[in-house]
OpenMM code with the backbone's topology and positions (N, CA, C; nanometers):
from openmm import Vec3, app, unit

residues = "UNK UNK UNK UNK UNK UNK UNK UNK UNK UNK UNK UNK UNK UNK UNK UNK UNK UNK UNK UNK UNK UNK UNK UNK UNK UNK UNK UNK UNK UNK UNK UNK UNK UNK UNK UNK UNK UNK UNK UNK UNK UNK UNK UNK UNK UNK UNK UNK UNK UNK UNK UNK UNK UNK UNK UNK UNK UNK UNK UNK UNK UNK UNK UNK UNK UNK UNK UNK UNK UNK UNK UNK UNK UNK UNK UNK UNK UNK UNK UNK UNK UNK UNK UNK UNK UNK UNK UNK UNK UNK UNK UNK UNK UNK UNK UNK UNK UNK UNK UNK UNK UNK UNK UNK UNK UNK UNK UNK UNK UNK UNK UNK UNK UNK UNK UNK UNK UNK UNK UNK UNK UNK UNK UNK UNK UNK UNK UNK".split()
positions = [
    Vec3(0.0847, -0.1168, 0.0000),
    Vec3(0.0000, 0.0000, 0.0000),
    Vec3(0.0894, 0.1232, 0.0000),
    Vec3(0.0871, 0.2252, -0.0866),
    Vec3(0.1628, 0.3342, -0.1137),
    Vec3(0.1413, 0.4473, 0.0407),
    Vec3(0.2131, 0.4976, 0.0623),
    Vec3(0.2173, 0.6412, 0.1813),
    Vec3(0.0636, 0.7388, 0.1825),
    Vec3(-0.0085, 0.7420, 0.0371),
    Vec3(-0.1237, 0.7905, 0.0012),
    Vec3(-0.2469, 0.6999, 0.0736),
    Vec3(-0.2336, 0.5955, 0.0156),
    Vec3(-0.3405, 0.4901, 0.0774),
    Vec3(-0.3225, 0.4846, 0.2308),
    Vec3(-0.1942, 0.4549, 0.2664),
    Vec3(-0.2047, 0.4425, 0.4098),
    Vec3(-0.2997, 0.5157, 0.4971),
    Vec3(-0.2072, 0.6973, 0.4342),
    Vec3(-0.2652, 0.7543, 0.5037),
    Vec3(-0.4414, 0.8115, 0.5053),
    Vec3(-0.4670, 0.7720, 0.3688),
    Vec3(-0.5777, 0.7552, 0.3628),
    Vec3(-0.6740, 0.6634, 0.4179),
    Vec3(-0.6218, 0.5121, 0.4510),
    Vec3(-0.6834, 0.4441, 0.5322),
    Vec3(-0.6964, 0.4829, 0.6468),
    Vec3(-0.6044, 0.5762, 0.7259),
    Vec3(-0.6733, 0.6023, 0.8517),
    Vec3(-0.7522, 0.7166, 0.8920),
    Vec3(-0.7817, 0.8417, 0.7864),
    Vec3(-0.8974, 0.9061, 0.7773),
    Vec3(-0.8954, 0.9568, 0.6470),
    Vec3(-1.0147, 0.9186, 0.6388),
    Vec3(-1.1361, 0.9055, 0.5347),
    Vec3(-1.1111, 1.0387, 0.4398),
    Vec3(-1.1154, 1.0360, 0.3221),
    Vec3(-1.0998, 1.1271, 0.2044),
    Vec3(-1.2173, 1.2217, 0.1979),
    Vec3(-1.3256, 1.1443, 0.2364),
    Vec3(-1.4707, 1.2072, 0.2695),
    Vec3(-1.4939, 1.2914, 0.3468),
    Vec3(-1.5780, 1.3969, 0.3342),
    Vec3(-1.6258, 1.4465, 0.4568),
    Vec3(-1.7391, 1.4124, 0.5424),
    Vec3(-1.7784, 1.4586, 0.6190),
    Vec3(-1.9078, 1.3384, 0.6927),
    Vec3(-2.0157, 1.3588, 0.5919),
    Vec3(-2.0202, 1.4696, 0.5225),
    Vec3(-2.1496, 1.5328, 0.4793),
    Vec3(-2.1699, 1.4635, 0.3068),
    Vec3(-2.0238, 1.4567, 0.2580),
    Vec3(-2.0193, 1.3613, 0.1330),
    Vec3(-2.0811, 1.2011, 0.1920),
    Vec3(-2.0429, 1.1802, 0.3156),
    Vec3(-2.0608, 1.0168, 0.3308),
    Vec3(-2.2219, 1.0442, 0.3667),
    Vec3(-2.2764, 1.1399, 0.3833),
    Vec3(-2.4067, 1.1028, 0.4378),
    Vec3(-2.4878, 1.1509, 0.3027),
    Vec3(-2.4465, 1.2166, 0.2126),
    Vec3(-2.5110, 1.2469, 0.0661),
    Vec3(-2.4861, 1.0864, -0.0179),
    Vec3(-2.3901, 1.0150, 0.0458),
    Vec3(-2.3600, 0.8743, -0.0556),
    Vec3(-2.4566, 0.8103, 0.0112),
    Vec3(-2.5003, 0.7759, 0.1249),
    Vec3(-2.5382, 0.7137, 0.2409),
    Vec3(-2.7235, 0.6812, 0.1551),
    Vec3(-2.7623, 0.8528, 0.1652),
    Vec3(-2.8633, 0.8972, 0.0813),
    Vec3(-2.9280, 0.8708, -0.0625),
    Vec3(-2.8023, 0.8953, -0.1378),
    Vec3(-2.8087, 0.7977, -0.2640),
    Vec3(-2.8072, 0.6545, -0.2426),
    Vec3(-2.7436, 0.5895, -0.1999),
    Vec3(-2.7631, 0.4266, -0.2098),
    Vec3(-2.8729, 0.3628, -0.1686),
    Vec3(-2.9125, 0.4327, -0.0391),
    Vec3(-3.0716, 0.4103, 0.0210),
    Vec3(-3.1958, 0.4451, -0.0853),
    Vec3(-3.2042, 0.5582, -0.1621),
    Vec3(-3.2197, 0.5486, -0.2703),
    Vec3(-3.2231, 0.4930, -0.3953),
    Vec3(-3.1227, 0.4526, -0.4235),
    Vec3(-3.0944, 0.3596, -0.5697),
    Vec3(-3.1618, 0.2530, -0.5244),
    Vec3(-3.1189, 0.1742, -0.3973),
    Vec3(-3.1903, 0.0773, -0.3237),
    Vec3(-3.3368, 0.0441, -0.3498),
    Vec3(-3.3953, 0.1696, -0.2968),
    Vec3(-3.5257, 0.1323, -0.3158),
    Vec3(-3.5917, 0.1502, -0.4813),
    Vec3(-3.5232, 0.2524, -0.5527),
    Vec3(-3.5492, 0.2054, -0.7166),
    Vec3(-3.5358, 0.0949, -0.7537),
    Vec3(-3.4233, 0.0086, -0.7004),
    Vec3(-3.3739, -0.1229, -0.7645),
    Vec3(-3.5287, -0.2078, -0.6871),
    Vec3(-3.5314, -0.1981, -0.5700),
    Vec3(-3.6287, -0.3216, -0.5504),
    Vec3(-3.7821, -0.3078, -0.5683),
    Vec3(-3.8034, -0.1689, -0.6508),
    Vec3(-3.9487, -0.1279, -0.6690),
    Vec3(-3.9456, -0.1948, -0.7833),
    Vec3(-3.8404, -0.2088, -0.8822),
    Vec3(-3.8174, -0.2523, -1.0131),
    Vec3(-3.8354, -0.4150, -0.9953),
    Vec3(-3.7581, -0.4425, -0.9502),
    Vec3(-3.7682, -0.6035, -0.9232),
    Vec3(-3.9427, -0.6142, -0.8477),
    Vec3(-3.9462, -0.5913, -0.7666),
    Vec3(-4.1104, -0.6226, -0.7264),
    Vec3(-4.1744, -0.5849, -0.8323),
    Vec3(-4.1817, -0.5140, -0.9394),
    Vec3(-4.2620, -0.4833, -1.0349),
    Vec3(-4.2436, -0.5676, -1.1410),
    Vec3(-4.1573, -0.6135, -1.1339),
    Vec3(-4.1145, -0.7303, -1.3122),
    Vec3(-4.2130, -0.8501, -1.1977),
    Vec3(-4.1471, -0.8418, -1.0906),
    Vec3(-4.2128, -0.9956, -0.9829),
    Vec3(-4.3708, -1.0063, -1.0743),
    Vec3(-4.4348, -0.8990, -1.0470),
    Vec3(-4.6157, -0.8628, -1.0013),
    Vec3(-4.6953, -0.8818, -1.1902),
    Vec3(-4.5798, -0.8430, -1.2772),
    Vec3(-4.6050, -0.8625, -1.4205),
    Vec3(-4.6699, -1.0131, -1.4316),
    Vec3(-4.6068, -1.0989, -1.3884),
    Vec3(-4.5973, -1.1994, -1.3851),
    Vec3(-4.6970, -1.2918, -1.3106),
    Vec3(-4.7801, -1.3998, -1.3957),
    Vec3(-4.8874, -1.4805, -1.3315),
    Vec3(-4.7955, -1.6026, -1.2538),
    Vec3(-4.9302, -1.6896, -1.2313),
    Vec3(-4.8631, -1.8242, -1.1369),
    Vec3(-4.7745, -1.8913, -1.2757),
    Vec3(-4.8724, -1.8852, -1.3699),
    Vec3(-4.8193, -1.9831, -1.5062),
    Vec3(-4.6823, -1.8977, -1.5595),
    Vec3(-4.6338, -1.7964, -1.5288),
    Vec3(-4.5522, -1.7093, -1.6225),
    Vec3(-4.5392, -1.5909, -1.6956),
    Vec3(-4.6827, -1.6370, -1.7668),
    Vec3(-4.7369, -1.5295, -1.8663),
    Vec3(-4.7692, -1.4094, -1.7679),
    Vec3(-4.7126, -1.3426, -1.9018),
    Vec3(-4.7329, -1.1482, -1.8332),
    Vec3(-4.8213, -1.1005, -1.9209),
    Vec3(-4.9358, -1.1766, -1.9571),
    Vec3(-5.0669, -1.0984, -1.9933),
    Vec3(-5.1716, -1.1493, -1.9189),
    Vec3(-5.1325, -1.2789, -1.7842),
    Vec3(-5.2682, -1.2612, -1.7482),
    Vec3(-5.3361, -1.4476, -1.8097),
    Vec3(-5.2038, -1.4922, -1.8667),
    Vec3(-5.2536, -1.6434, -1.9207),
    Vec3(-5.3426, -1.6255, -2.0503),
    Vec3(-5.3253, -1.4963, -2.1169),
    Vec3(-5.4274, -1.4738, -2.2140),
    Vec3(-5.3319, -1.5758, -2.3508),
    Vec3(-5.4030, -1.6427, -2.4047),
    Vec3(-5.4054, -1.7103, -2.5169),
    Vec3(-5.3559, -1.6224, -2.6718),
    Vec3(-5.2184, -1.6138, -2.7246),
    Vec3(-5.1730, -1.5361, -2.8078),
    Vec3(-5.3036, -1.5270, -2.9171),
    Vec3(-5.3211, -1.4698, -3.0475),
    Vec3(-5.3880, -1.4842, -3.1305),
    Vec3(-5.3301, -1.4504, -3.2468),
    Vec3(-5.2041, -1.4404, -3.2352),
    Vec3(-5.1436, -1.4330, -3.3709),
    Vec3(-5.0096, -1.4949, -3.3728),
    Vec3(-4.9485, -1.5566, -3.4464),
    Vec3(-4.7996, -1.6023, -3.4558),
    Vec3(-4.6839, -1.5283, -3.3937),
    Vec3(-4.7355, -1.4281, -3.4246),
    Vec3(-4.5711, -1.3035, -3.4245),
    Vec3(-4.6060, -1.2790, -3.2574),
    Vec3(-4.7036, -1.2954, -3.1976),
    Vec3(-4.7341, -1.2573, -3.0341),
    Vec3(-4.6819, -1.3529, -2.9457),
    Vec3(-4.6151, -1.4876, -3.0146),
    Vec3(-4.5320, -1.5178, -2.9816),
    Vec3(-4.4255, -1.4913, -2.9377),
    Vec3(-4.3405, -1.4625, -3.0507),
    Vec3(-4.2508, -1.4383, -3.0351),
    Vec3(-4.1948, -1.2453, -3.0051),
    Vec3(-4.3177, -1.1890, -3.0045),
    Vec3(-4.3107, -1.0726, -2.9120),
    Vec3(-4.3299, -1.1030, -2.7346),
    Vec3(-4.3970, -1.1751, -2.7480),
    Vec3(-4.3884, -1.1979, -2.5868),
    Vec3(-4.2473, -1.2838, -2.5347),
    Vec3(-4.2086, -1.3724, -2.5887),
    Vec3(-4.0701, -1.4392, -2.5868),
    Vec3(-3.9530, -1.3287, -2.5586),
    Vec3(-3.9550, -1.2388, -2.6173),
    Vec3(-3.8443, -1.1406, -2.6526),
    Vec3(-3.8673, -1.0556, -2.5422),
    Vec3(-4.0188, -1.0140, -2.4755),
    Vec3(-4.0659, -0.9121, -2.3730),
    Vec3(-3.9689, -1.0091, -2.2566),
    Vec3(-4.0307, -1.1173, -2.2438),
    Vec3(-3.9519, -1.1961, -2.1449),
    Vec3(-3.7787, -1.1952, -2.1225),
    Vec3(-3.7290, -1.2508, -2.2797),
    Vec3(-3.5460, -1.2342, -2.2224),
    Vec3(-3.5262, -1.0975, -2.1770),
    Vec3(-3.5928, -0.9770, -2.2251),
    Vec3(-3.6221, -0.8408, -2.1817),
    Vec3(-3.5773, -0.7722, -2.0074),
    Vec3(-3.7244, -0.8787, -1.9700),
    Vec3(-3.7471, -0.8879, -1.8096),
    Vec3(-3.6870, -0.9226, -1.7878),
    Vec3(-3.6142, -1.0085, -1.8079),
    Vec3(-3.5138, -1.1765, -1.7412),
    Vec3(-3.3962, -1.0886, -1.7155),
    Vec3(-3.3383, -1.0088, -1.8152),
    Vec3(-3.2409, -0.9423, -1.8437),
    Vec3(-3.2149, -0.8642, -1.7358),
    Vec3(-3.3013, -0.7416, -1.7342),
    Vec3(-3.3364, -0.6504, -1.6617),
    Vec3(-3.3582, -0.6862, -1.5040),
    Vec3(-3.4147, -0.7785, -1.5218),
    Vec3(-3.4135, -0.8536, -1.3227),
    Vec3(-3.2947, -0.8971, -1.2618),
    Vec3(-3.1993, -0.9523, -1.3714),
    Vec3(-3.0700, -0.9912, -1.3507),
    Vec3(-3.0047, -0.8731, -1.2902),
    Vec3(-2.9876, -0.7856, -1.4340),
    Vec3(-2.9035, -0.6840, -1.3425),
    Vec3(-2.9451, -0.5848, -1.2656),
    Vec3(-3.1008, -0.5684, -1.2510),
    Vec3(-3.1172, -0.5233, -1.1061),
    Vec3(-3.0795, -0.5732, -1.0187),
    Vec3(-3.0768, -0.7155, -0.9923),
    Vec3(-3.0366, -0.7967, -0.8924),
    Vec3(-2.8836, -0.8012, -0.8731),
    Vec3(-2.8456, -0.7725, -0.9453),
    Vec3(-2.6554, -0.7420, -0.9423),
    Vec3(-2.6516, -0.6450, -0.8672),
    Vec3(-2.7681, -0.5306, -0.9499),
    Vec3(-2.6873, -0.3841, -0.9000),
    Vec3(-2.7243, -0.3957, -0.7457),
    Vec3(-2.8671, -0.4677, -0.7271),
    Vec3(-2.8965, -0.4602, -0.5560),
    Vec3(-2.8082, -0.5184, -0.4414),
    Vec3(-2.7516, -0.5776, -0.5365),
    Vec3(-2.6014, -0.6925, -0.4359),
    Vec3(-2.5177, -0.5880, -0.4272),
    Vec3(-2.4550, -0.4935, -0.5396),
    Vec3(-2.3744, -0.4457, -0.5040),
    Vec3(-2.3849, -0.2960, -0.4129),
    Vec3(-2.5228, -0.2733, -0.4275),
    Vec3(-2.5810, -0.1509, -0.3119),
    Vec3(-2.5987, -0.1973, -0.1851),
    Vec3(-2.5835, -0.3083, -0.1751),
    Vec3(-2.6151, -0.3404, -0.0531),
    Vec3(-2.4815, -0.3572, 0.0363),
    Vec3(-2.3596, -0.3970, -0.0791),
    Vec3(-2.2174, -0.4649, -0.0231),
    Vec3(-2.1397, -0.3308, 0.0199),
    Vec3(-2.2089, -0.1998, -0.0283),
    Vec3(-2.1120, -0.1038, -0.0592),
    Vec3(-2.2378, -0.0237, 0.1050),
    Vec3(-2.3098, -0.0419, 0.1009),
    Vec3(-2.3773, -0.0040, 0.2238),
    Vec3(-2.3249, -0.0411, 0.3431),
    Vec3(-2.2556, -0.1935, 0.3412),
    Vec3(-2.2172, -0.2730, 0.4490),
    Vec3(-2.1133, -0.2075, 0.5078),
    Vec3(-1.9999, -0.1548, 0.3724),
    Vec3(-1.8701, -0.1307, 0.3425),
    Vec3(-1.9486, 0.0258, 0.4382),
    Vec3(-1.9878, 0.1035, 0.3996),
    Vec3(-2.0122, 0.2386, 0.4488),
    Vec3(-1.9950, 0.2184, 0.5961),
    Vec3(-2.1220, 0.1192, 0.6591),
    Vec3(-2.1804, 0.1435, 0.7804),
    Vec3(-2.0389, 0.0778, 0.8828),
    Vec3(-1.9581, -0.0316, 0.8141),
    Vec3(-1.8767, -0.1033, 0.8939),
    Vec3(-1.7656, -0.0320, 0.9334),
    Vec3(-1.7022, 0.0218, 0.8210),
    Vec3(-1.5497, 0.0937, 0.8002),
    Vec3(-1.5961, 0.2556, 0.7074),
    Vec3(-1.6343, 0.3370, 0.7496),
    Vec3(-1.6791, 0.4652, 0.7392),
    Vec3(-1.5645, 0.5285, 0.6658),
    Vec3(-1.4383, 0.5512, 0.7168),
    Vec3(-1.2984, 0.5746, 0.6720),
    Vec3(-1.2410, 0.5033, 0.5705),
    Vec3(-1.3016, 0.4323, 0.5252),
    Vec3(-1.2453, 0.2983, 0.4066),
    Vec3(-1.3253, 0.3395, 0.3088),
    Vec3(-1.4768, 0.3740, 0.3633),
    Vec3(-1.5613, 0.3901, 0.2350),
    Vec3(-1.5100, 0.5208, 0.0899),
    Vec3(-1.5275, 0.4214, -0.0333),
    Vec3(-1.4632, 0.5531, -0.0797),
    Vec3(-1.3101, 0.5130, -0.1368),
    Vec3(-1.2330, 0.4078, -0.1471),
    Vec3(-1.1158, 0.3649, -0.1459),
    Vec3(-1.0826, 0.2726, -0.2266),
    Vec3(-1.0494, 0.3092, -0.3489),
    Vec3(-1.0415, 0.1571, -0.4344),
    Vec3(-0.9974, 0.0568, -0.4049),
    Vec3(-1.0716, -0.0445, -0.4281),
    Vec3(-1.0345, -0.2121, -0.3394),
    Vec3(-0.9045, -0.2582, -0.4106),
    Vec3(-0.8569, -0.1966, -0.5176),
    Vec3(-0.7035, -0.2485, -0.5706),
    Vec3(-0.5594, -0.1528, -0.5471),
    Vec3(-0.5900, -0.0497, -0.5414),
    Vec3(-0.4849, 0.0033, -0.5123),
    Vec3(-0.5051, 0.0816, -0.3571),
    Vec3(-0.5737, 0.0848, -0.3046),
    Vec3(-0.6331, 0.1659, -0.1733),
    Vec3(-0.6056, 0.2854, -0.1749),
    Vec3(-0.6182, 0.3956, -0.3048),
    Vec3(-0.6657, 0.5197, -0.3677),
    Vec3(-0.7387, 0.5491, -0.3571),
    Vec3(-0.7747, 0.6829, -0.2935),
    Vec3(-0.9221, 0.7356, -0.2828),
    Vec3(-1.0149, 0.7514, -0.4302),
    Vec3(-1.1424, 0.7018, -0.4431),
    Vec3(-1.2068, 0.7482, -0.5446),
    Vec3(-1.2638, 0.8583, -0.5418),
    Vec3(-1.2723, 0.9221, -0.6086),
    Vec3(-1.2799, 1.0651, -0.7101),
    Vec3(-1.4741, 1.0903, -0.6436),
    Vec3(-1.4391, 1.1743, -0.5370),
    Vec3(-1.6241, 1.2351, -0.5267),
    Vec3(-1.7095, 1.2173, -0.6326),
    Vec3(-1.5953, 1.2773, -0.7388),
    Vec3(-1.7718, 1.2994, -0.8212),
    Vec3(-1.7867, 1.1683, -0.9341),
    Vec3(-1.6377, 1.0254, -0.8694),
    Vec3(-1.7242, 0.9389, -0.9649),
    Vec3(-1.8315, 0.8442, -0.8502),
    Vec3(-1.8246, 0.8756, -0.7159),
    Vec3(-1.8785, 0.7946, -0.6006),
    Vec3(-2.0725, 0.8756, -0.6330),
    Vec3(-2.0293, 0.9945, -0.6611),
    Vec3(-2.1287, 1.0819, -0.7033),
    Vec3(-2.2045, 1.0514, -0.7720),
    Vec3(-2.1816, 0.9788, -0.9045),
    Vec3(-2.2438, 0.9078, -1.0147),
    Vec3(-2.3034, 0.7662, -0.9824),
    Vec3(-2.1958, 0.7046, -0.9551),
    Vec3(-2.2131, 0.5564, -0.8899),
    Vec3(-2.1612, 0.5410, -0.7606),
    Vec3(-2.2449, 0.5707, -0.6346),
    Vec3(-2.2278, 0.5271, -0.5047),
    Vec3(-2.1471, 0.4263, -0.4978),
    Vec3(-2.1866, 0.2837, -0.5270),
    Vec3(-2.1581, 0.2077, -0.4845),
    Vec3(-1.9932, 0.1190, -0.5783),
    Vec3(-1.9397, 0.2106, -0.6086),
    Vec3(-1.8057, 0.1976, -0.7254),
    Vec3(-1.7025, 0.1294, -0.6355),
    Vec3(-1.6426, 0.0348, -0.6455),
    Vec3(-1.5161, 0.0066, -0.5908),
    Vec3(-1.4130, 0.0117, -0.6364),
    Vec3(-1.3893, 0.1069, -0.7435),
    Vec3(-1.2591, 0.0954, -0.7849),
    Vec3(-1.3039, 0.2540, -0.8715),
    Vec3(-1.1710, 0.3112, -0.8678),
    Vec3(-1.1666, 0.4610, -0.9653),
    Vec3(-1.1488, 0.4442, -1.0834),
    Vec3(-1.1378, 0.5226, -1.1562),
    Vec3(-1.1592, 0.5233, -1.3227),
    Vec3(-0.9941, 0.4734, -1.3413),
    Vec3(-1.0361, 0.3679, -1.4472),
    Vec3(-0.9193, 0.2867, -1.5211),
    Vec3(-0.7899, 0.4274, -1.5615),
    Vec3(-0.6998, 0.3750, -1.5586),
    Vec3(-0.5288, 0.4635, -1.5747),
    Vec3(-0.5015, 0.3945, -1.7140),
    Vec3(-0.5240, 0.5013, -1.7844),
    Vec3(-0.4767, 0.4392, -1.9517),
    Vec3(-0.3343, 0.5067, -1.9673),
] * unit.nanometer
topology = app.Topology()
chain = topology.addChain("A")
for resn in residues:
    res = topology.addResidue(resn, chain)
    for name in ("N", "CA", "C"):
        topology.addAtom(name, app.Element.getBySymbol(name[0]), res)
């Protein structure tokens, strides 16, 4: 760990008021992510179908509903990613307050305004 990280590991790059504006956002994103997921959930009958078990009536409603589905499927996935990782980066906040904020590879502070964009980032923008 470089003299930067160190000393950055033992107080926080943040100010309390940045960690409680991130704090804010993630609790946030949070609950977008799982209004989203409960809502793809509720689309959805006992049988599958997201019209309700209604009986297609044309060929192509097939395969429009097929495609609506990898759609959802898609979309639930990576809500469900992003909710893992709002939740890991919440843990990370509430546990080690002074850490939060610190790229997990080089232990470099990340950049406010990319934590700003994406709360829950563990690592700073790639070094080309």
């Amino acid at each position: 760990m470089s003299a930067t990280a160190a000393s950055a590991a033992s107080e926080s790059h943040l100010t309390d008021a940045e960690r409680q504006l991130l704090e804010r956002r993630l609790l946030g994103e949070r609950r977008r992510v799982l209004h989203a997921l409960q809502r793809t959930g509720r689309l959805r009958d006992e049988s599958g179908a997201t019209d309700g078990g209604r009986m297609p009536t044309h060929p192509a409603e097939l395969g429009s509903e097929a495609a609506q589905e990898l759609v959802d499927g898609a979309l639930s996935a990576h809500d469900a990613r992003t909710l893992a990782e709002i939740d890991d980066a919440l843990r990370r906040l509430y546990r080690q307050p002074a850490r939060f904020g610190l790229d997990e590879e080089t232990g470099e502070p990340i950049p406010f305004a990319r934590l700003d964009i994406i709360p829950w980032a563990r690592r700073g923008m790639p070094r080309t």
